[in-house]
LOKEGU-733779 format. One record per residue (C-alpha): residue in three letters; x, y, z. Coordinates in steps of 0.2 Angstrom, whole numbers, plus 5000, padded with zeros to 4 digits. Layout:
REM residues N
alaXYZ/...
//
This chain:
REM residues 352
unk500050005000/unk500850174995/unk500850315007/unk499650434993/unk498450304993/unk498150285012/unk497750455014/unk498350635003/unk497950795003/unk497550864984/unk497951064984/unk497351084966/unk495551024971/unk495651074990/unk495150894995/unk495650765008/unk495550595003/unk495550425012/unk495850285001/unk495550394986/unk493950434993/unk493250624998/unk493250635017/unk491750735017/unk491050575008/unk491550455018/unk490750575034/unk489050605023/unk488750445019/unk489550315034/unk489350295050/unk491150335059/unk491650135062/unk491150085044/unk492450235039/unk493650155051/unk493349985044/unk493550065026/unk495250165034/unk496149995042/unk495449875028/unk494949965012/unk493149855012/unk491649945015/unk490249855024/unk488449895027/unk487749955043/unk487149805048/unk488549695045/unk489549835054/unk488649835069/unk488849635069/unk490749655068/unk490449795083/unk489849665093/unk490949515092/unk492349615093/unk491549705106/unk491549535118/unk492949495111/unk493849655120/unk493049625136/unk493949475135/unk495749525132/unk496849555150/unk497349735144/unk495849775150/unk496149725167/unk498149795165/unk497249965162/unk496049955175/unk497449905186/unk498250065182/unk496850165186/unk496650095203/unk498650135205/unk498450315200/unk496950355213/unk498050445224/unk499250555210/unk498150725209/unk499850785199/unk499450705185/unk498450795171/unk497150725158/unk498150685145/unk499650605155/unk498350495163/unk497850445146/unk499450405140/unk499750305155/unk498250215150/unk498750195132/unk500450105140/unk499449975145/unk498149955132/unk499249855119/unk498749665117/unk500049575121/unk500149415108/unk500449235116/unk500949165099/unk502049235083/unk500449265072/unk500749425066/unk499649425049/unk498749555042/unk497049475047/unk497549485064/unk498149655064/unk496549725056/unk495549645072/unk496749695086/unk497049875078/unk494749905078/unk494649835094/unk496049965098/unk494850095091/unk493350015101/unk494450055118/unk494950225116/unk493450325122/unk493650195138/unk495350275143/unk494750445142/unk493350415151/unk494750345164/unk495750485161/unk494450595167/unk493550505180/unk495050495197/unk493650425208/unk492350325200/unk492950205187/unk491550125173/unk491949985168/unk492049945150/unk490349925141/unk489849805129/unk489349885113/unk487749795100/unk487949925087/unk489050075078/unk487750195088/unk488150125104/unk490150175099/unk489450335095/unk488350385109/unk489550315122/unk491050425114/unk490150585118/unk489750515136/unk491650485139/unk491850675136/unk491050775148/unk489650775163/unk488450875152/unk487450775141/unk486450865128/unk485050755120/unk485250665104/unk487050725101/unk487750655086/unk489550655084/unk489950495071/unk489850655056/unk491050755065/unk492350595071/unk492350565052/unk492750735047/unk494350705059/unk494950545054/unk496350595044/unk496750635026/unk498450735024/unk499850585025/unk501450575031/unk501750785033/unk500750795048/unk502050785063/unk500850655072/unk501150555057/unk502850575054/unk503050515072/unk502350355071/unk502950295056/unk504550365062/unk504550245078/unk503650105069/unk505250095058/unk506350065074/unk505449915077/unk504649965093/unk502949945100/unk501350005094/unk500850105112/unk502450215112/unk502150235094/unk500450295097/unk501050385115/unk502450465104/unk501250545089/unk500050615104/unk501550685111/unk501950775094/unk499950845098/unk500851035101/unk499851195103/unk500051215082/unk499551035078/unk498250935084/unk498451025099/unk497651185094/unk496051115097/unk496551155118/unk496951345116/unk495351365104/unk493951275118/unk494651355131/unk494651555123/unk492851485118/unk492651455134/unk493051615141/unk491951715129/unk490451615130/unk489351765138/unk490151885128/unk489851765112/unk488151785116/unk487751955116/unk488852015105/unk490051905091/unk490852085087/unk491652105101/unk491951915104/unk493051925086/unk494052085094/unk494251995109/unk494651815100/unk495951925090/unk496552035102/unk498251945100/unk499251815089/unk499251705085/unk497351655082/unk497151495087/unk495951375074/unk496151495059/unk497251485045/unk498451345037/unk500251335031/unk499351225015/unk497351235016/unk496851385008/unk495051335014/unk494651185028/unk492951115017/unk492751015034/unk492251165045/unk490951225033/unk490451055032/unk490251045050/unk489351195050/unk488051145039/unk487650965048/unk487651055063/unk486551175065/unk485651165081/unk486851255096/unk488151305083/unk487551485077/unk488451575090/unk490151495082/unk489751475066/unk489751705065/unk491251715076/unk492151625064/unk491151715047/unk491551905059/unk493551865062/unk493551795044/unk492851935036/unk493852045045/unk495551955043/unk495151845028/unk496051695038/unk494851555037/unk494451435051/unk495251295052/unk494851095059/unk495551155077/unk493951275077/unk492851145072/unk493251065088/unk493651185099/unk491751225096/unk491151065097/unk491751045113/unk491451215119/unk489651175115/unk489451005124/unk490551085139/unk492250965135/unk493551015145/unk495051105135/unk496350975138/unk495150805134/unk494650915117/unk496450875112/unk496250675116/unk494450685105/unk495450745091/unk496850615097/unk495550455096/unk494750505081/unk496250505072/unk496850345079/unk496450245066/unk497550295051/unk498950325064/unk498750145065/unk498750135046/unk500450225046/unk501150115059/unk500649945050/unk501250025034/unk502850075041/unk503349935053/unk503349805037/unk504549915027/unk506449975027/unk506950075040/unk506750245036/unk506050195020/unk507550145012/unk508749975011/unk510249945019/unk511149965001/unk510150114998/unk510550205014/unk512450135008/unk512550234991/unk511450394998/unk512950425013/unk514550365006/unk514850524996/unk514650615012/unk516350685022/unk517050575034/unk517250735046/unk515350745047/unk515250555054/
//
């Protein structure tokens, strides 16, 4: 599997495509598991055959012992109030690898292991979150269960009928190996090492301009949320009022199709963001960007700023895991032993 067929970016058409398919397809038609089954496999199944795969390798989860090794972390982090959200998290991730008995390590198998990986994720931010009161991990009947229990994970406040499988979709991926989360796991899937740290190594590449912009914009959404309301003028001076401006513009989109995508879909609770975003572009003429999309997603469903960068984190997941499969079955750093050879042997001896 090449790298541009996995996921690209096309500038000439300003589209994101996952297996050669528009992302904003794959969100408008699928629910978010049947694009992650498309994403890790390339086959796209019904809802109903989706939902049967949900739950046998829902049970099938429930049965494995990294459940229990991250429950057992939990119970040994009660008393470390230092810890933040996302260290928790990663803590959690540590643990959250299944551990293979035998030397089967085919492609079958890592398709299974890699969507029950996806099926967990919500679990450990749920634990990540939660330093007193532990859930135990449910079992899931149907792609809507997944769905429905994601946004639960998220935050106390529940708002009815709050559908997030279009917006997980829009943030599944789509830009290859440029990003730096990325870059990082197939970087450390080359050496060989673990899935976990490769997947604790890309969420540490999360920084306050990638993937972890998302943090900065929920938490100024947050603190302009009555002055949002009254009036978006002056919620646009005060977003503005010093750079740079987190969610809005893009070293390569010149326009993020996603956030008017998610505009669109959305349109009950969202006005309020949706003209922020119109005022500050019309002002600037610097557009929005995906990290607006969830900071106001999370600022509507009251997310807390740090867990907005682990929704962003799990929704991704899967193609990080695509990377890491892809990369972990190739040359080291993309390139033969003989190949490295005859790029470095021109090079000065002094600079070795």
């Amino acid at each position: 599997m090449e790298n541009d067929v996995l996921d690209r970016y096309d500038i000439d058409s300003n589209t994101l495509f996952i297996r050669e398919v528009d992302i904003l397809q794959l969100a408008q038609r699928h629910h978010y598991l049947q694009n992650v089954w498309f994403t890790l496999s390339g086959e796209v199944l019904t809802l109903t055959e989706m939902d049967s795969r949900v739950a046998l390798a829902s049970e099938s989860l429930r049965q494995q012992e990294r459940v229990e090794r991250v429950a057992c972390m939990w119970r040994s982090l009660q008393d470390m109030n230092q810890l933040d959200v996302i260290q928790r998290f990663m803590l959690f991730l540590m643990q959250s690898e299944l551990q293979d008995t035998d030397s089967d390590n085919s492609d079958v198998k890592n398709l299974e292991q890699d969507f029950t990986t996806v099926l967990l994720l919500p679990w450990l931010i749920e634990l990540a979150r939660s330093q007193r009161t532990a859930n135990s991990l449910p079992k899931l009947s149907s792609c809507e269960d997944f769905s429905r229990w994601f946004r639960c994970t998220l935050s106390e406040c529940q708002p009815p009928e709050s559908d997030v499988s279009y917006m997980m979709s829009l943030l599944l991926g789509g830009f290859g190996i440029v990003t730096p989360t990325t870059a990082t796991v197939r970087f450390i899937a080359s050496t060989k090492n673990s899935l976990s740290y490769a997947l604790i190594g890309a969420l540490c590449a999360a920084g306050p301009v990638h993937l972890g912009a998302c943090q900065r914009v929920t938490a100024l959404l947050k603190s302009l949320s009555d002055t949002l309301e009254q009036n978006v003028s002056a919620a646009a001076d005060a977003y503005c009022a010093s750079r740079p401006w987190p969610g809005f513009g893009h070293p390569v989109m010149p326009r993020d199709t996603r956030v008017d995508a998610f505009f669109n879909y959305y349109t009950q609770g969202f006005d309020n963001y949706q003209a922020l975003s119109n005022r500050i572009r019309m002002q600037s003429g610097v557009n929005p960007n995906v990290d607006y999309l969830i900071g106001s997603a999370c600022s509507h469903w009251r997310v807390a700023p740090e867990v907005a960068v682990l929704v962003f984190f799990v929704c991704r997941a899967p193609i990080l895991l695509c990377h890491y499969r892809l990369r972990y079955h190739a040359h080291s750093f993309g390139m033969s032993s003989s190949e490295l050879r005859d790029k470095y042997k021109a090079l000065p001896k002094h600079w070795l």
